[in-house]
C-alpha positions as CSV (number, residue, x, y, z in Angstrom):
1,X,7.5,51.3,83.3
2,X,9.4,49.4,80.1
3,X,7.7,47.1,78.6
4,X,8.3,43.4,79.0
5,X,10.0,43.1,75.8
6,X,12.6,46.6,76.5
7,X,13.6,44.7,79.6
8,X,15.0,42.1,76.9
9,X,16.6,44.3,75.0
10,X,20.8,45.1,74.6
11,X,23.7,42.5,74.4
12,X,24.1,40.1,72.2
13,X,23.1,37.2,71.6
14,X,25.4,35.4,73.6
15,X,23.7,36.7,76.5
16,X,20.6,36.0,78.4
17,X,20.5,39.9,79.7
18,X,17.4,40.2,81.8
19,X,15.8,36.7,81.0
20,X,15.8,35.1,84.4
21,X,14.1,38.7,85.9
22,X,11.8,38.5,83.2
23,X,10.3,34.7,83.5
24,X,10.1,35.8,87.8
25,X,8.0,39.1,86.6
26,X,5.8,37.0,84.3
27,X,5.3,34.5,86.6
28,X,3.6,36.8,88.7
29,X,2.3,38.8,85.9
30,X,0.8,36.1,83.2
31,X,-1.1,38.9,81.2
32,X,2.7,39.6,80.1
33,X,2.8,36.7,78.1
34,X,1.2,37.7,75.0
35,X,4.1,40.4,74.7
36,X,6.8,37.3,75.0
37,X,4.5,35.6,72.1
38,X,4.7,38.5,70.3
39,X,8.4,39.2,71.3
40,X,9.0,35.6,69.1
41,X,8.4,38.0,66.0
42,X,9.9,41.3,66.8
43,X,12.7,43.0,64.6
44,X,15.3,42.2,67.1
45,X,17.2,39.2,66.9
46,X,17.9,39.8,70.4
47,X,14.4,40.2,71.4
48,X,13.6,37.3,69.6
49,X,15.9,34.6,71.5
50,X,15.1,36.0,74.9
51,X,11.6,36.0,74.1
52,X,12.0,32.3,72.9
53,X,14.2,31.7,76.4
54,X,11.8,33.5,78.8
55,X,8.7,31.5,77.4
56,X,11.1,27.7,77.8
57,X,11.7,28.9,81.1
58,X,8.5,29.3,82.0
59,X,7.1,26.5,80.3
60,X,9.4,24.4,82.8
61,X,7.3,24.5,85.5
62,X,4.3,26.7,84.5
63,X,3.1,24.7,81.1
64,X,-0.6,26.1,81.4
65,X,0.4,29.6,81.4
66,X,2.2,28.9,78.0
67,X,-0.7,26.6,76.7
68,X,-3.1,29.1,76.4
69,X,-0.3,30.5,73.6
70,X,-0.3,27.2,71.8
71,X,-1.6,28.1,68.5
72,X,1.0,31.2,68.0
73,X,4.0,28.9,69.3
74,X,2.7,26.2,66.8
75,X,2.6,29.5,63.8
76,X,5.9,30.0,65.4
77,X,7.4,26.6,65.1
78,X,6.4,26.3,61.7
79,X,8.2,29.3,60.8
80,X,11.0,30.8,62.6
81,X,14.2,30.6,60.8
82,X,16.4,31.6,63.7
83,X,18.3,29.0,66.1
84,X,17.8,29.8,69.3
85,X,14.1,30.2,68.0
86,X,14.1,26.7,67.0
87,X,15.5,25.1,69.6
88,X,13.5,26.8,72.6
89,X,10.2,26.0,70.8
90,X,11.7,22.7,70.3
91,X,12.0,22.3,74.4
92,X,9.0,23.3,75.1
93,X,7.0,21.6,72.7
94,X,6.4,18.2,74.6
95,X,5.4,20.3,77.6
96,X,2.1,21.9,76.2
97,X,-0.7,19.7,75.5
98,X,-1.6,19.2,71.6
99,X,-4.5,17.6,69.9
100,X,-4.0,14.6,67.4
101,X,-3.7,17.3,63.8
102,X,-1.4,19.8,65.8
103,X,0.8,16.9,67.6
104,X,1.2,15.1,64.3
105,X,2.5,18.8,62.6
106,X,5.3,19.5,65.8
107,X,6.2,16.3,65.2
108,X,6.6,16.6,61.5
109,X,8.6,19.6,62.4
110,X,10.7,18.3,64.6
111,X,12.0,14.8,62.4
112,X,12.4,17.7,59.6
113,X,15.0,19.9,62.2
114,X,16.4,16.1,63.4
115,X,17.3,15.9,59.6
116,X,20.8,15.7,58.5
117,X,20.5,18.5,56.3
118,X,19.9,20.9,59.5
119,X,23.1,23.2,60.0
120,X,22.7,23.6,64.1
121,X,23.4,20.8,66.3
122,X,21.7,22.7,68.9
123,X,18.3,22.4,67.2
124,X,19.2,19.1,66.1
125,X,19.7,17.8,69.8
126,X,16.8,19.6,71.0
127,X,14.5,17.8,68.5
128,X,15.8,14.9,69.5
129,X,15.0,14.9,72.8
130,X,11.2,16.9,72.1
131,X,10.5,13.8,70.0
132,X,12.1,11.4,72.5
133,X,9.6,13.2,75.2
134,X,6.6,12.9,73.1
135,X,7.2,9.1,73.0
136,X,8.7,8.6,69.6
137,X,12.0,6.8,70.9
138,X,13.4,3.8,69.1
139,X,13.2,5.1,65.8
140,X,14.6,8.3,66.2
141,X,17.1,6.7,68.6
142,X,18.8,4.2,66.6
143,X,19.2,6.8,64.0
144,X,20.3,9.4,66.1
145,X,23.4,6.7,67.2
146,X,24.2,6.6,63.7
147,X,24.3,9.9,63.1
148,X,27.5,11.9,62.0
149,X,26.8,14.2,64.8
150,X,28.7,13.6,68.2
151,X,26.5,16.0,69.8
152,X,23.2,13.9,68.7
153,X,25.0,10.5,69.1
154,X,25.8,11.6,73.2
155,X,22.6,12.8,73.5
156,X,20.7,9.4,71.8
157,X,22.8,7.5,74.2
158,X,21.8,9.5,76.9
159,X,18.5,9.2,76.2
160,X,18.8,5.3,75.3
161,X,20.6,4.9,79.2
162,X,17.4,7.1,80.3
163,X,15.0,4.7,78.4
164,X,16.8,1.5,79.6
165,X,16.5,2.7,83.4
166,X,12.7,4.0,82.7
């Protein structure tokens, strides 16, 4: 039987291959999550994303199995260089429960990706809202509305109609 990372394997990176198989069989299976931590890390770039998608998925609707995995994802947020990386940890980061020192360091993170300076808008938006969910929301909104970025701007509105409503 592959392992849980093989079945992640081929493609590009355009492509979510065998993700959506993957988060069913781990559902069932939650010892396979330490391979999808691990995947976060692996030589493939490939690997890597779907790893990163697989664990967002699951985190959707099964936070606790990913909480137990909190402090790699945290090792993993502080480091990964890659995009899709970024902005999967990004989306599941408001999901998993954090105490005060670790909450105050993803958050950190997160206004540093939010930054101007970052190159993808995808990790930008997805920063955006993590920080909206964890309750930080006029500050990063009113800059966000400002921002150069008509991605983050439709987002921060978005967000700000969400906020209104809520």
């Amino acid at each position: 039987m592959p392992s849980i990372l093989e079945k992640l394997r081929g493609g590009d990176l355009r492509s979510i291959g065998k993700s959506n198989a993957v988060v069913r069989e781990v559902i069932r299976h939650p010892q396979y999550m330490q391979g999808l931590v691990t995947g976060l890390s692996d030589q493939d770039p490939i690997i890597r994303m779907r790893s990163a998608d697989v664990l967002e998925k699951i985190s959707r609707k099964h936070p606790h199995l990913c909480q137990i995995y909190k402090k790699g994802l945290l090792q993993h947020l502080t480091s990964a260089s890659q995009n899709e990386i970024r902005w999967h940890l990004a989306q599941m980061a408001p999901r998993l429960s954090w105490v005060p020192t670790e909450k105050k360091r993803v958050m950190a993170i997160l206004r540093k990706w939010l930054a101007p300076t970052e190159k993808s808008q995808i990790v930008r938006v997805s920063a955006l809202q993590a920080l909206f969910e964890f309750g930080v929301r006029r500050s990063v909104l009113s800059k966000a509305l400002r921002d150069e970025s008509p991605a983050l701007r439709a987002r921060a509105k978005r967000l700000l109609s969400t906020y209104a409503q809520g």
